[in-house]
SEKEVO-506624 format. One record per residue (C-alpha): residue number from 1; residue in one letter; x, y, z. Coordinates in Angstrom, 2 decimals, padded with zeros to 5 digits. Each point is the difference from the previous one (the first is absolute). Layout:
NUM  A  X  Y  Z
...
% end
This chain:
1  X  022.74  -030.65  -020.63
2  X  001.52  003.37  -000.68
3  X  001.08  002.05  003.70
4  X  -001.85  003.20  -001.93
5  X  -002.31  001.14  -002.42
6  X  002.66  002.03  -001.68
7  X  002.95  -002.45  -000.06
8  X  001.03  -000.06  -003.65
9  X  001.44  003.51  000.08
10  X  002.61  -001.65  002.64
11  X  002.50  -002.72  000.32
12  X  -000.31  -000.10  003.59
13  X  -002.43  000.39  002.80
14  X  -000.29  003.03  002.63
15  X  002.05  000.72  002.58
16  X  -001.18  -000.86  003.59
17  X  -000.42  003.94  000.67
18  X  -001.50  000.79  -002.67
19  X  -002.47  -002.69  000.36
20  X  -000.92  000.87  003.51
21  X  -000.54  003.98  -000.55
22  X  -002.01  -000.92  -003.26
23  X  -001.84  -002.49  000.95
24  X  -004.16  001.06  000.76
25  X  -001.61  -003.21  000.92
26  X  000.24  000.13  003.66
27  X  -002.76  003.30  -000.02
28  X  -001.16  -000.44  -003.89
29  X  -001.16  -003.90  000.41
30  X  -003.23  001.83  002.49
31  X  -000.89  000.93  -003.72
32  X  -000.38  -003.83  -001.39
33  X  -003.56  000.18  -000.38
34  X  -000.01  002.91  -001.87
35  X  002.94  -001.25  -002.10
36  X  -001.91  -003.13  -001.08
37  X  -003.17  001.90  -001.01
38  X  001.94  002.35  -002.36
39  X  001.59  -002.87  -001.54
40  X  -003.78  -001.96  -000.46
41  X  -001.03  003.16  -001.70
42  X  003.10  000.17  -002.09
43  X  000.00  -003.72  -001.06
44  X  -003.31  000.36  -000.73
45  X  000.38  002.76  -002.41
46  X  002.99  -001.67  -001.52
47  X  -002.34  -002.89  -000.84
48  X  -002.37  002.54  -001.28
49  X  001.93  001.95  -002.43
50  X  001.24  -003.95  -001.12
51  X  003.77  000.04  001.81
52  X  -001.10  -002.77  002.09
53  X  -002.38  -003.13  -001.18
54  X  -002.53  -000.94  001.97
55  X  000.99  -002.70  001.82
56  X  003.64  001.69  000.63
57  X  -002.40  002.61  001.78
58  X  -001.87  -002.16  001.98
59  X  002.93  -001.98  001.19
60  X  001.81  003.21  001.22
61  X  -002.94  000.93  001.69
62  X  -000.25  -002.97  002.24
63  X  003.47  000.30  000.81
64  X  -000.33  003.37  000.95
65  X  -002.93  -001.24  002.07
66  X  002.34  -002.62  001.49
67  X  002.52  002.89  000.61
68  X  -002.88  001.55  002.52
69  X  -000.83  -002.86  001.93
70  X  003.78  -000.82  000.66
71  X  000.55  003.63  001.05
72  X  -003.14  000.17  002.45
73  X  000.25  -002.90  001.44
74  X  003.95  000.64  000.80
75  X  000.92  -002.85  -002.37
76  X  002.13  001.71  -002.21
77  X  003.41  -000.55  -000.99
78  X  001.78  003.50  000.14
79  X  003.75  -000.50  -001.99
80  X  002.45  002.19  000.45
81  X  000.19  001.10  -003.35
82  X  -003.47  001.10  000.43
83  X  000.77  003.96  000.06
84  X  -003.28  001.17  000.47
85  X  -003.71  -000.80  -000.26
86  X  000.05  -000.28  -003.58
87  X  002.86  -002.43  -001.10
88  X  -001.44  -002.44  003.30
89  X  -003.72  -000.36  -002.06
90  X  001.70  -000.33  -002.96
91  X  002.49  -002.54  000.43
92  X  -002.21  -002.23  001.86
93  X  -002.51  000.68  -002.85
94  X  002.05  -001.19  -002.14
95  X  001.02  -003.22  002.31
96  X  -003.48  -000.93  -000.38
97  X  -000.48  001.07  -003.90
98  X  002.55  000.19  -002.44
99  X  -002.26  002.54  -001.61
100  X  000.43  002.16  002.98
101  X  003.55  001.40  -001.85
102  X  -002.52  001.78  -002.18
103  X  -001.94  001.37  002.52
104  X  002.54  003.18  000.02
105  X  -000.55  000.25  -003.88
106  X  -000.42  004.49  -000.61
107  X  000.05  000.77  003.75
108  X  003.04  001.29  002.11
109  X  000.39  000.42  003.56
110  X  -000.39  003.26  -000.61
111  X  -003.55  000.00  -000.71
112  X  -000.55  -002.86  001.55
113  X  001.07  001.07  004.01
114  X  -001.91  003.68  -001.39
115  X  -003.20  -002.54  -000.33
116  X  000.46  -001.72  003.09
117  X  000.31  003.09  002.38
118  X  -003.09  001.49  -001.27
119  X  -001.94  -002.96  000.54
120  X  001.45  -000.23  003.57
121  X  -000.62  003.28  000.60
122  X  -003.53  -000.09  -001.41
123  X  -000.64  -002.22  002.47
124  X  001.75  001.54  003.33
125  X  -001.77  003.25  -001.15
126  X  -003.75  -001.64  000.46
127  X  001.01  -001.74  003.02
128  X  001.07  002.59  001.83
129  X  -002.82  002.21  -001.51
130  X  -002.10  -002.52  002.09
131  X  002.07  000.46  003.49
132  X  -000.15  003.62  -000.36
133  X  -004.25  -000.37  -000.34
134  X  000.05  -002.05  002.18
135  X  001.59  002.17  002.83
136  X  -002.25  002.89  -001.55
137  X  -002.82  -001.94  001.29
138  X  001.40  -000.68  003.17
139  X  000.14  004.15  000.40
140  X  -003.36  000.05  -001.32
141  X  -001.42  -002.15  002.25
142  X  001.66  001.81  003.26
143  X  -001.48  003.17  -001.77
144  X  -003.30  -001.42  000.25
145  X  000.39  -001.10  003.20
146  X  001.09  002.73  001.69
147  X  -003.26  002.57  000.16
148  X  000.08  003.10  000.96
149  X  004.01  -000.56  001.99
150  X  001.88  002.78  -000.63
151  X  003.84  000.75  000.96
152  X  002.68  003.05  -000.67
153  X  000.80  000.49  -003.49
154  X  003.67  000.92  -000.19
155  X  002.30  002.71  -002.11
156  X  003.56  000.30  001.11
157  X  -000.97  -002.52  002.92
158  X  -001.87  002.06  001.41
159  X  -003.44  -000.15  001.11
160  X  -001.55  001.76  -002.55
161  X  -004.14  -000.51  -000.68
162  X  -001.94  -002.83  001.04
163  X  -000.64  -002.33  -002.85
164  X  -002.52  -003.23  000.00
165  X  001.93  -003.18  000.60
166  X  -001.61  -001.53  -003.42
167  X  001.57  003.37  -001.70
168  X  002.90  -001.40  001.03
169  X  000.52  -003.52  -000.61
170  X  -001.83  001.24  -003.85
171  X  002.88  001.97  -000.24
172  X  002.07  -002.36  -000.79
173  X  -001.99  -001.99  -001.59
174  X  -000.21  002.59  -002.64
175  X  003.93  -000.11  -000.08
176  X  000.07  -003.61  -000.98
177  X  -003.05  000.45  -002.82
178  X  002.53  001.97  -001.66
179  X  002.70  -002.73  000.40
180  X  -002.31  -002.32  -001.43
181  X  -000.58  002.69  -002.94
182  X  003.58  000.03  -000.79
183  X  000.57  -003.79  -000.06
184  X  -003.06  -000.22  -002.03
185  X  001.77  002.25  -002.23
186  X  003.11  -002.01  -000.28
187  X  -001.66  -002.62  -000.41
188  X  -000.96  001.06  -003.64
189  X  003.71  000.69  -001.06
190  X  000.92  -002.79  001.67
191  X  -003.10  -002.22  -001.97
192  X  002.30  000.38  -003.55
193  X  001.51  -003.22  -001.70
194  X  004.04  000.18  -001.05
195  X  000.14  -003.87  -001.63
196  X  000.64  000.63  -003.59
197  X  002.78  003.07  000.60
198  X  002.73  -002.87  000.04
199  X  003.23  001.05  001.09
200  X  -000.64  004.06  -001.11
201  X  -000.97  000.24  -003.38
202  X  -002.80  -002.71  -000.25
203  X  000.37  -003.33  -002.80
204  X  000.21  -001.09  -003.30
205  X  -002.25  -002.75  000.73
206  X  -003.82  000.57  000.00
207  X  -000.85  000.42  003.63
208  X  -003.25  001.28  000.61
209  X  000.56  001.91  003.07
210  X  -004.01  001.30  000.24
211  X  -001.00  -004.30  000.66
212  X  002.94  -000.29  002.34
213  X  -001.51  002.76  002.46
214  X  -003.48  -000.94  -000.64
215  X  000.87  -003.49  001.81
216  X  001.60  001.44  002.68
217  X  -002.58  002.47  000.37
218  X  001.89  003.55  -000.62
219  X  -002.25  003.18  -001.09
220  X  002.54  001.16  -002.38
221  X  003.64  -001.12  -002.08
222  X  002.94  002.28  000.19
223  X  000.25  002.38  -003.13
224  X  004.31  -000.17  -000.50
225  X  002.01  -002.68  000.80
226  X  002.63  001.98  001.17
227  X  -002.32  001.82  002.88
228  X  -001.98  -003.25  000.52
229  X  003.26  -001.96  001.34
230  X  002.01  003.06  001.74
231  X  -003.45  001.33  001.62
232  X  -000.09  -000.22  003.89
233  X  -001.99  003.02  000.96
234  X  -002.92  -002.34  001.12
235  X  002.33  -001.21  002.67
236  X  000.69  003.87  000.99
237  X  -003.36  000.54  000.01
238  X  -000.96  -002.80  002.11
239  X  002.90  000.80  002.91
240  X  -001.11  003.38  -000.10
241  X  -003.62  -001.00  000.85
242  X  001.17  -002.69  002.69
243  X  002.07  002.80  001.28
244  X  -002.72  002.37  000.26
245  X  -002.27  -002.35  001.69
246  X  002.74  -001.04  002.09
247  X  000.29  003.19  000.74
248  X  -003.92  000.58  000.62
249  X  000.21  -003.07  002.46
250  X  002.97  001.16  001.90
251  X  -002.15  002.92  001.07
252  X  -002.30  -002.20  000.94
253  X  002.12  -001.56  002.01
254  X  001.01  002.84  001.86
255  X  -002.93  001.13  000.83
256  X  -000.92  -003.53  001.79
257  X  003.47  000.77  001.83
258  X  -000.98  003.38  001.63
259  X  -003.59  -001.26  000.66
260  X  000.75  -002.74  001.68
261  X  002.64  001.47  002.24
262  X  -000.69  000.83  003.61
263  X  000.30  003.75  -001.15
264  X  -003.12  -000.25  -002.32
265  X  -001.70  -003.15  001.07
266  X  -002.00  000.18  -003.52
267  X  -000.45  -003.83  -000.17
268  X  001.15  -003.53  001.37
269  X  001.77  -002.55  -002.71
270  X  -000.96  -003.34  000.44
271  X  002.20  -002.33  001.69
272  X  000.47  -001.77  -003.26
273  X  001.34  002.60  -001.88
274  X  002.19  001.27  003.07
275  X  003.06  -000.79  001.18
276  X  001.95  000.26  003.53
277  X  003.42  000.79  001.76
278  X  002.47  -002.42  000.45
279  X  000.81  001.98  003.48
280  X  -003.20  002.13  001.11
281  X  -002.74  -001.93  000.65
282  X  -002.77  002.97  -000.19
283  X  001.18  000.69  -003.59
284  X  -002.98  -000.63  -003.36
285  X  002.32  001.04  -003.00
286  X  -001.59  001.00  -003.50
287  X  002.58  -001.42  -001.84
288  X  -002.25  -000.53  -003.35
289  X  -000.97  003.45  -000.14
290  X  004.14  000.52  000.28
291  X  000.98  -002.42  -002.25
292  X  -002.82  001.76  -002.51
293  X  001.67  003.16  000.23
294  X  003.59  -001.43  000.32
295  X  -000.87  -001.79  -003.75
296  X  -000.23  003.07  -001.80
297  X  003.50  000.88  -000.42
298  X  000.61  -003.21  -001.62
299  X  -002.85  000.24  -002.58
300  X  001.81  003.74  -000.65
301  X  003.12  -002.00  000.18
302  X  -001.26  -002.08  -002.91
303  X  -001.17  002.82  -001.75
304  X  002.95  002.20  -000.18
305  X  002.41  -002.51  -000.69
306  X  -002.04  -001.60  -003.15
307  X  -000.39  003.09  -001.41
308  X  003.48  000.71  000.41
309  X  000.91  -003.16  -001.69
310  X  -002.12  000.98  -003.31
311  X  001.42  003.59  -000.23
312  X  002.85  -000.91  -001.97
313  X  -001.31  -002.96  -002.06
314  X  000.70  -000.05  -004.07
315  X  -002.61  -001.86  -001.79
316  X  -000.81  -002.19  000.12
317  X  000.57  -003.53  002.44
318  X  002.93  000.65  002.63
319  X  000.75  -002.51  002.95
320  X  -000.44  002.73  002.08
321  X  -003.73  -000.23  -000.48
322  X  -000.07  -003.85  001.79
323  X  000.15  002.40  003.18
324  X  -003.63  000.77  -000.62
325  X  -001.49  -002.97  001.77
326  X  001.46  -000.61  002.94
327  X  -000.87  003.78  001.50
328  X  -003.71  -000.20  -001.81
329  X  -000.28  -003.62  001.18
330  X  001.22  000.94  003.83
331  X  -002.67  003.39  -000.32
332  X  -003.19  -001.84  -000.80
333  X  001.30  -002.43  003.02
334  X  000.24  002.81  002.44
335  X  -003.10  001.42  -001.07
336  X  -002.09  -003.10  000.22
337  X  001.47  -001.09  003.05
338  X  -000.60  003.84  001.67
339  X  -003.43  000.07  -001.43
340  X  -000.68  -003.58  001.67
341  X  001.23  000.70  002.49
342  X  -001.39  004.05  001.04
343  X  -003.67  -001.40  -000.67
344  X  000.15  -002.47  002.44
345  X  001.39  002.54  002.90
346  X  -002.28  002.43  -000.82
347  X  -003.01  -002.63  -000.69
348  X  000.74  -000.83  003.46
349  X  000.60  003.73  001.43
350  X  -002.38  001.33  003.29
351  X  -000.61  003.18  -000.67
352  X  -000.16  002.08  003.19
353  X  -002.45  002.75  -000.99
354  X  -000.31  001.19  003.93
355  X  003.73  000.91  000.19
356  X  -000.69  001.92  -003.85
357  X  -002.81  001.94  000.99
358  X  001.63  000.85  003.22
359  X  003.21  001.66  -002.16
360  X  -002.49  001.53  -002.45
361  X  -002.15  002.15  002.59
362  X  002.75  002.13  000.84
363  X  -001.94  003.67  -000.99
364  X  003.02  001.17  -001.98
365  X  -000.91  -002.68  -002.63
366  X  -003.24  002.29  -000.60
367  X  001.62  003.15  -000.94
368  X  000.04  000.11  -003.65
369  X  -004.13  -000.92  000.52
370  X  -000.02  003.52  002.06
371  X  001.61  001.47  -003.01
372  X  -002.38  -001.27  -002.35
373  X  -003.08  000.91  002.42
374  X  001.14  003.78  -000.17
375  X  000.74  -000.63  -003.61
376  X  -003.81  -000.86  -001.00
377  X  -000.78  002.88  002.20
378  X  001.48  002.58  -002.15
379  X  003.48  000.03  001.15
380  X  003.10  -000.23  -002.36
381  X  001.79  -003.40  000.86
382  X  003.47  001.87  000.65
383  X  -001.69  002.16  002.57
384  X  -002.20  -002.71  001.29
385  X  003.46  -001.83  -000.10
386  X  001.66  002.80  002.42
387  X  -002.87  000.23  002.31
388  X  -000.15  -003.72  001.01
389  X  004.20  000.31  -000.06
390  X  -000.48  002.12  002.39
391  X  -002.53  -001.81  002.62
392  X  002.57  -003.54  -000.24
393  X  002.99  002.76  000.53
394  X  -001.90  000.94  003.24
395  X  -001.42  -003.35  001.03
396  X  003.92  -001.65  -000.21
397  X  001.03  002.99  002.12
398  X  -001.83  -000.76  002.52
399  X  -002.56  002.70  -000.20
400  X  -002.96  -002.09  000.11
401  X  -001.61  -003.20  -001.54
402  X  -000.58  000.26  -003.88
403  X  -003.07  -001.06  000.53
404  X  -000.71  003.15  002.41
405  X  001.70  002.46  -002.35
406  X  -002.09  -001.13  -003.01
407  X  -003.15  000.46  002.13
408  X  000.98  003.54  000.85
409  X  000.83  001.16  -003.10
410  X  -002.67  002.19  -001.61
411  X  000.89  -001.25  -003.00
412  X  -000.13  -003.94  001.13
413  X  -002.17  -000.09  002.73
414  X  -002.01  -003.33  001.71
415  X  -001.02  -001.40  -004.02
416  X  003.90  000.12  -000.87
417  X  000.97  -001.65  003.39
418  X  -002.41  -002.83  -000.78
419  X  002.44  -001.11  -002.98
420  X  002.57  -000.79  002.59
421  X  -001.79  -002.96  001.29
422  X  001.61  -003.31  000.08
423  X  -001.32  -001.64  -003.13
424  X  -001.44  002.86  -001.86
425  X  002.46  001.09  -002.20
426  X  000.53  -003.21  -001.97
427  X  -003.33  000.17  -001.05
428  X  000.24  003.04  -001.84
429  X  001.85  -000.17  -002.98
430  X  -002.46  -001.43  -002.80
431  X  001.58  000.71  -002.78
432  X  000.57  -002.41  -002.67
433  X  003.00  -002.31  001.74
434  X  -000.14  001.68  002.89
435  X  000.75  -001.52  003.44
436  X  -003.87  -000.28  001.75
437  X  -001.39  -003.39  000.17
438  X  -002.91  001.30  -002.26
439  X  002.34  001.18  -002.54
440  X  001.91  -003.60  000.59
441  X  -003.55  -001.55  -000.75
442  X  000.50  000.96  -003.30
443  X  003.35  -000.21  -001.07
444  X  -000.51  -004.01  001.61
445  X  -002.28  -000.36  -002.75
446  X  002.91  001.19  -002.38
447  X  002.21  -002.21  001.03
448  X  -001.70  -003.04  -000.07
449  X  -001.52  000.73  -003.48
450  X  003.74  000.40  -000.91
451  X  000.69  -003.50  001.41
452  X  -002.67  -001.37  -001.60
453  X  001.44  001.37  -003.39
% end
C-alpha cells in the first residue's frame, strides 16, 4: 500500500516533521462518521450517473459499513500513514474492497473535508440548540415559580429600581433566544453541499452534485467551485455565535457569583454544583458560575484567531484552513459542557427572596415612581426630576427621613409617601416588558410560546 494518497508526484516519502505538523487525524478522526456518510452519498451517486456498477456500489458500501463498526467499537487499525480522517476510511475501504480505490473517483479532499465539516457542524449546531432550550426552560420554570418575589434591579451596580425576580431570570432568557436565532441562522449556510467542486474548479466526469446532497440531506449545492472549496465563513459564523452565547452565559455566571456571596445573599448553590477550600473549612465556592465566565475569553480566543487565519487566504484550498476544526471543535465543547453544566447549578439554585426584598425596600429605589407621580399630575419630568433630587439630597444629609420629606411636601404629600412602601414600587411599571409581576404574567406567556416554536 502506498504511505499517501498523493505519492506518484514523489520518489520518496515525508519527512518526520513534516509529517507530524501536517498530520490532522488526531482532532479530524472525531469527524469519521461524518466522513463515511459523505462518501455513501458520493458512491452512491457515482453508481447513479453509471461510474460505479452496481454491485461495485454495494460492496463499497458494506465496507464502509464495516469501517463504522471497527471505529465505534475501538476496533480499528489506525496506520501511521493514515494522515487524517479521510485516507484511514479509505485505505481500510479499500482493504476490504478492491473497488474501494474508486471510491475517490471526481472528489478531492478539498471538497470532500468542506462536506464533512458541514455535516459535523450541522449536527453540533442542533445539539447545542437543544442545551441552550433546555436551560431556557430551566429559567422559565424558576420564572414561574417565583410569584410575586421581587429584588434590586441594577445599573452601574447600583441599586437602581426594584424589578420582579421572574423579570429577571426572563432576562436572560431572552439573551439566549437570540443565540438560538443566530445558530439557527448558521445553520442554513452551514446546510449547503461542496461534493462535486473537486479540488477548485469541479470535474470532467459527470458528477451530479444536486443527488450527492440530497443523500446527505443538504438544503442547497454550492454555485462555484472555487468559493464552494475555499468557503469557511460558516465556521466564522458559528464561533461568533458560541462566542456570543458564551458571552451571554458568562454574565450569567456572574451574576450567580455576586448573589450568592455573603454581600448579597441572593441565593444558595446546591452542594452539588459547589465546591470548597482546601484550607477554610466555612468556604461554598461557585466555581461553575467562574469557570462560565472564565470560558469566554477562550471562545473570543477562538474567534479572533480563526478569523485572523482567513484574512490573508488566496483562493482557493490553503493548509492553513485545517486550523478550522480544532478551535470550532474545542468551542461547541466548551459550550456544551458550560451549558450542561450552568443548568444543573441553577436547576438546583435556592433562591432567597427574603434577603431580595429586604435590599429592594430601601425608599430611594422609589424615586423615579415619585417622578412619574408628579409627572401624570401635570408636572414636566425634568422639574418633577429636580424636585424629588432635591428631597433624596435632603434625606442623605441627614435632614430627615425621605419618607417624612415626601409627606411634607405640598407637592408630594401622604398619597406620594405611600409609593415608598416596601413592595409597592415593583408593582408599578406595566408597561409592555416591564418589571411588575403582572406585566411578567404576560411576557411568561411570550416566552414560552417562543419555546414552543
Amino acid at each position: 500500500m502506498s504511505s499517501t494518497l498523493w505519492h506518484g508526484r514523489f520518489a520518496g516519502g515525508p519527512s518526520e516533521a513534516l509529517q507530524a505538523l501536517n498530520d490532522s487525524l488526531p482532532f479530524d478522526q472525531r469527524m469519521f462518521r461524518e466522513d463515511i456518510a459523505g462518501s455513501r452519498a458520493h458512491v452512491r451517486m457515482l453508481c447513479d450517473v453509471g461510474l460505479f456498477t452496481e454491485a461495485e456500489r454495494d460492496g463499497v458500501l458494506a465496507a464502509l459499513d464495516t469501517v463504522e463498526h471497527e471505529i465505534e467499537s475501538g476496533s480499528f487499525d489506525f496506520q501511521v500513514n493514515d494522515e487524517d480522517i479521510h485516507t484511514a476510511v479509505e485505505r481500510r475501504v479499500t482493504e476490504l474492497d478492491p473497488a474501494g480505490a474508486k471510491m475517490h473517483t471526481g472528489r478531492s479532499r478539498n471538497d470532500q473535508v468542506a462536506t464533512d465539516l458541514r455535516l459535523w457542524t450541522r449536527s453540533a449546531i442542533d445539539e447545542v440548540l437543544e442545551l441552550i432550550k433546555r436551560l431556557q426552560r430551566t429559567l422559565l420554570t424558576h420564572a414561574e415559580q417565583a410569584g410575586d418575589a421581587y429584588l434590586p434591579g441594577y445599573t452601574h451596580l447600583q441599586q437602581a429600581q426594584p424589578v420582579a425576580l421572574s423579570h429577571h431570570l426572563l432576562a436572560h432568557g431572552w439573551a439566549l433566544a437570540r443565540d438560538a436565532e443566530r445558530l439557527v441562522d448558521a445553520r442554513k449556510r452551514t446546510n449547503v453541499s461542496v461534493l462535486g467542486a473537486g479540488a477548485l474548479a469541479g470535474s470532467s466526469l459527470p458528477l451530479d452534485p444536486e443527488k450527492s446532497a440530497a443523500y446527505l440531506g443538504f438544503d442547497a449545492v454550492f454555485d462555484n467551485s472555487l468559493d464552494g472549496v475555499a468557503d469557511r465563513d460558516f465556521v466564522a459564523e458559528v464561533l461568533f455565535a458560541l462566542s456570543l452565547l458564551g458571552v451571554h452565559l458568562s454574565r450569567i455566571g456572574e451574576e450567580w457569583i455576586l448573589w450568592a456571596s455573603t454581600e448579597f445573599g441572593f441565593v444558595t448553590l446546591d452542594d452539588g454544583f459547589s465546591t470548597g477550600s482546601s484550607m477554610m473549612p466555612q468556604k461554598k465556592n461557585p466555581d461553575i458560575a467562574e469557570l462560565a465566565r472564565g470560558k469566554a475569553g477562550r471562545l473570543i480566543g477562538h474567534l479572533t484567531g480563526f478569523l485572523t487565519t482567513l484574512k490573508g487566504l488566496p483562493l482557493t484550498y490553503n493548509k492553513d484552513m485545517q486550523e478550522d476544526k480544532e478551535p470550532l471543535f474545542d468551542a461547541v465543547d466548551t459550550v456544551r459542557l458550560t451549558l450542561l453544566a450552568l443548568d444543573g447549578m441553577i436547576s438546583t439554585t435556592t433562591f432567597n427572596t427574603e434577603a431580595m426584598a429586604a435590599q429592594a425596600a430601601s425608599p430611594y429605589a422609589a424615586a423615579t415612581d415619585l417622578a412619574e407621580w408628579l409627572v401624570a399630575r401635570g408636572l414636566p419630568f425634568r422639574d418633577a426630576h429636580a424636585v424629588v433630587g432635591e428631597k433624596v439630597r435632603r434625606a442623605l444629609a441627614g435632614e430627615g427621613s425621605l419618607r417624612e420629606l415626601v409627606a411634607a411636601d405640598p407637592q408630594l404629600g401622604a398619597d406620594a409617601a405611600a409609593l415608598l412602601e416596601p413592595g409597592v414600587s415593583v408593582t408599578r411599571r406595566t408597561t409592555r416588558g416591564g418589571g411588575s409581576p403582572a406585566a411578567v404574567a404576560d411576557q411568561i406567556e411570550r416566552f414560552r410560546a417562543r419555546l414552543d416554536r
